[in-house]
N, C-alpha and C positions, 0 to 999 in steps of 0.2 A: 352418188353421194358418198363421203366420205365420213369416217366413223363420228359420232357425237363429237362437240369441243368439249374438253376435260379443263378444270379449272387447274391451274396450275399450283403446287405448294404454295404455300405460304414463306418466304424468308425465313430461318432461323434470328430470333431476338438472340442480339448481343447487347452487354451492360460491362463497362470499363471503370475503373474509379478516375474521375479525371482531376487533377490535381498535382502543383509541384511538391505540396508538405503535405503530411497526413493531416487528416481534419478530423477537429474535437465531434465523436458520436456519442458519449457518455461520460459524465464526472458523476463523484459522489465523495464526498463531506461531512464527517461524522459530526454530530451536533453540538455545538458548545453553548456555555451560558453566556458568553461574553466576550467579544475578540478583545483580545488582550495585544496583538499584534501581526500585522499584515507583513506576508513577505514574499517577494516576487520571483519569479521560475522562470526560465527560458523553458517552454518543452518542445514536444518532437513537432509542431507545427510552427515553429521558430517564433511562438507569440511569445509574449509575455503576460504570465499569469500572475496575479497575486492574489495568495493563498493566505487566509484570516486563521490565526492560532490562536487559543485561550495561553493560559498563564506557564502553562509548557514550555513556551517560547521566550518567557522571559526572564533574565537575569538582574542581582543587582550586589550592595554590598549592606553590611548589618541588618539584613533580616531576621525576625523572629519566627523560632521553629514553629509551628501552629499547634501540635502535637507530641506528647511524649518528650526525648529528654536527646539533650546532643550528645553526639559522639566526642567531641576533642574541642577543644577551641584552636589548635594548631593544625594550619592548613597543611604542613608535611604531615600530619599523621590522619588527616583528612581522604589525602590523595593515598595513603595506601591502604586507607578501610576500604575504597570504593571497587579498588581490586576483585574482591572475593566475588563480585556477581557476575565477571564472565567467567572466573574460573567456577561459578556454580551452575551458569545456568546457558554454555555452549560447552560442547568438549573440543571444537572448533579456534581457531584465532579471530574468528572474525569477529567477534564480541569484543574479544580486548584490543583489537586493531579501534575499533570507534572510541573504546573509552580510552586510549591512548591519547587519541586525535582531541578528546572531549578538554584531556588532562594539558593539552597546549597553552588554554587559557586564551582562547580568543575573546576579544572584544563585544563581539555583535556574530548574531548568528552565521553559520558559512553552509554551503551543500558539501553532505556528505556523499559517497559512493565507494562501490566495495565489488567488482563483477563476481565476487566467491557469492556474495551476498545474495545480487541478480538469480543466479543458479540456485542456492537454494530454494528462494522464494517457488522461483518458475513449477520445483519441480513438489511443494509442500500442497498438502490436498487440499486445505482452504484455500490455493490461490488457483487450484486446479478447478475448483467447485466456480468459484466465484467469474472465473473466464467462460467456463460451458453454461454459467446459466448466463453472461453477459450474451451471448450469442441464443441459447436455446434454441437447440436445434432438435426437430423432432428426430429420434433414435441413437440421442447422445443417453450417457451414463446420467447428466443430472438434467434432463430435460424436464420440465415440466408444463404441460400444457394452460394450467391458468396466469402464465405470466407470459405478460407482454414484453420483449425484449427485440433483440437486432433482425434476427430472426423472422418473427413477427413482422415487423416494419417495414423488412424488405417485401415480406409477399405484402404486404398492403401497398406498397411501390411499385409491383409490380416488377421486383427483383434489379430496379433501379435507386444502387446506392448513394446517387448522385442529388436524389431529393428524399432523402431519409431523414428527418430531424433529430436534433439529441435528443436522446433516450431520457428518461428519469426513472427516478422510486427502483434503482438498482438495489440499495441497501450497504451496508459497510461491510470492508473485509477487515478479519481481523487472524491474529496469529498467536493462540491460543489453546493447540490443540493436544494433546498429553497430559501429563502429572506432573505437578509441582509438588514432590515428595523427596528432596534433599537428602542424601548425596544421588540417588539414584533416579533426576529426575527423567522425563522421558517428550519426544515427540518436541513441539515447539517451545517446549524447557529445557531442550536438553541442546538444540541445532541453533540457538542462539536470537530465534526469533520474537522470541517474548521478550526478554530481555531488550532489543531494540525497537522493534517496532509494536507490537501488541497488536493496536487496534488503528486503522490506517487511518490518519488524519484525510488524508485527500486522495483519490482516484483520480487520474484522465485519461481518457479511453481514447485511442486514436484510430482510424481507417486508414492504411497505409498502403492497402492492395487491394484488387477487388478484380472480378471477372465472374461474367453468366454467360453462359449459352443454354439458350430454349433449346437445341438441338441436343443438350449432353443432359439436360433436366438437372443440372446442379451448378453449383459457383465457388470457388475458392476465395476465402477473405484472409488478408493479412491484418491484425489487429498490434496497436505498440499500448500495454499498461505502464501508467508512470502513477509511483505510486511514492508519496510525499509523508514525513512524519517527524516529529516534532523529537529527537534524543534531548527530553530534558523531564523535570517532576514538577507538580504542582504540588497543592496543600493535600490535596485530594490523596495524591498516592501515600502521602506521608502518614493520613490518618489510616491507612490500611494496611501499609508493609511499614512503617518508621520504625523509630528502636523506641521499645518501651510504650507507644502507641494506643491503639487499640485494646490493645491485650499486654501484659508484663512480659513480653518475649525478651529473650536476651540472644537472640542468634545473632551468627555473624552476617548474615544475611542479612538481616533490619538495619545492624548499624550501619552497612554498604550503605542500603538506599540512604539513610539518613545522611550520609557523609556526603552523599551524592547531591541532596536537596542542599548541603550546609556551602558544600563550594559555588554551589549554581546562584544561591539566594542570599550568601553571604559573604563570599569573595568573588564574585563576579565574574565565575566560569560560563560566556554562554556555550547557552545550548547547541546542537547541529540541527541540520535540517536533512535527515537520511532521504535518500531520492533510491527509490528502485526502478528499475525500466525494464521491459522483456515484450518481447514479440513473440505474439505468439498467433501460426498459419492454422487455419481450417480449409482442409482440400476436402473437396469431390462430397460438397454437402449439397444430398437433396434438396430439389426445389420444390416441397409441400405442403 
């Protein structure tokens, strides 16, 4: 007789992302009171989105300031109060490259894009934070074990990202982080992030690559952030930064914004629609 039969290994699981475009695994939507106006995206999955804006997005002409007291009634001296806020708050071009773009006077909103802009984003901690917990991976820098994320979902899959659902309850990012203490401000006051986008109107999370092997115990994901925002002011910013405002401030900074709400709401500058986009790889993540 010949030695015992031994059962043979088992096959290594493999898991591929199968797909011609990346697919929607996550959005997130910062909350408004009220859409004021829808407007549609081609994003990386070649659909088309349309994305709901409060009053950020809208333009018009002879508006009433809500707040505080106008800068000028003269649109030439309108257009170069607005100036002083990327000379305050990037030390960068790329601030004044959008409000350049702002100061064209288009019609109806247009996508904006800037790839200087891309690169900062990518490499600014809140967008850092905000991608490792989109994934939460246990023995990343911001993991956290009581949220449910990509992570998550795949081991519930069974490290098949192929029936993973969208995600939800991500929460907003936002670009905020530094001192807003003039001339010297710092962090996302100072790299021109606040200034444009602040607080992200829209998220879409795409899956663009993907790979497991049970035999390596880990998977590499390719992820694309498209992140969508609204360059314009409502009543809301006005009652808080305006000229004369809130508070009797007389900075040149208050009158900017103000000048900025007075072209947008009362000669009919729209707004842009800032679009950021970055991909960003996670390799050789444990499968635990």
């Amino acid at each position: 007789m010949g030695p015992p039969a031994t059962n043979p290994a088992p096959a290594p699981t493999e898991w591929k992302f199968v797909g011609a475009a990346p697919r929607l695994i996550a959005q997130v939507h910062e909350k408004i009171d009220a859409v004021a106006q829808t407007f549609p995206v081609k994003a990386a999955d070649v659909k088309t989105w349309r994305l709901d804006f409060d009053e950020h997005l809208t333009s018009g002409s002879g508006g009433k300031l809500p707040f505080g007291e106008e800068v000028s009634k003269v649109e030439a001296e309108l257009r170069q109060k607005i100036l002083v806020l990327p000379r305050t708050y990037d030390t960068t071009s790329k601030a004044a490259n959008e409000f350049n773009a702002f100061l064209m006077k288009k019609s109806v909103p247009e996508i904006y894009t800037d790839p200087a802009l891309d690169q900062t984003v990518a490499s600014d901690d809140n967008f850092i934070a905000f991608s490792d917990y989109t994934l939460n991976a246990p023995g990343t820098s911001h993991h956290d074990p009581a949220r449910f994320r990509l992570h998550q979902a795949l081991k519930t899959h069974g490290w098949n990202i192929n029936i993973v659902t969208e995600l939800i309850g991500l929460g907003v990012l936002a670009f905020n982080a530094g001192y807003s203490i003039a001339p010297i401000n710092s962090g996302d006051f100072s790299n021109g992030l606040t200034i444009m986008i602040d607080t992200v109107a829209h998220a879409l999370i795409f899956v663009k690559d993907y790979s497991y092997s049970s035999a390596r115990g880990k998977y590499d994901i390719e992820l694309v952030f498209e992140l969508y925002d609204a360059f314009g002011l409502n009543d809301h910013n006005i009652e808080r930064t305006g000229y004369k405002a809130k508070i009797q401030n007389r900075l040149e900074e208050n009158k900017g914004f103000t000048a900025w709400w007075q072209l947008q709401h009362q000669f009919a500058y729209a707004p842009l629609v800032t679009k950021v986009s970055i991909t960003r790889r996670f390799s050789d993540v444990s499968a635990i």
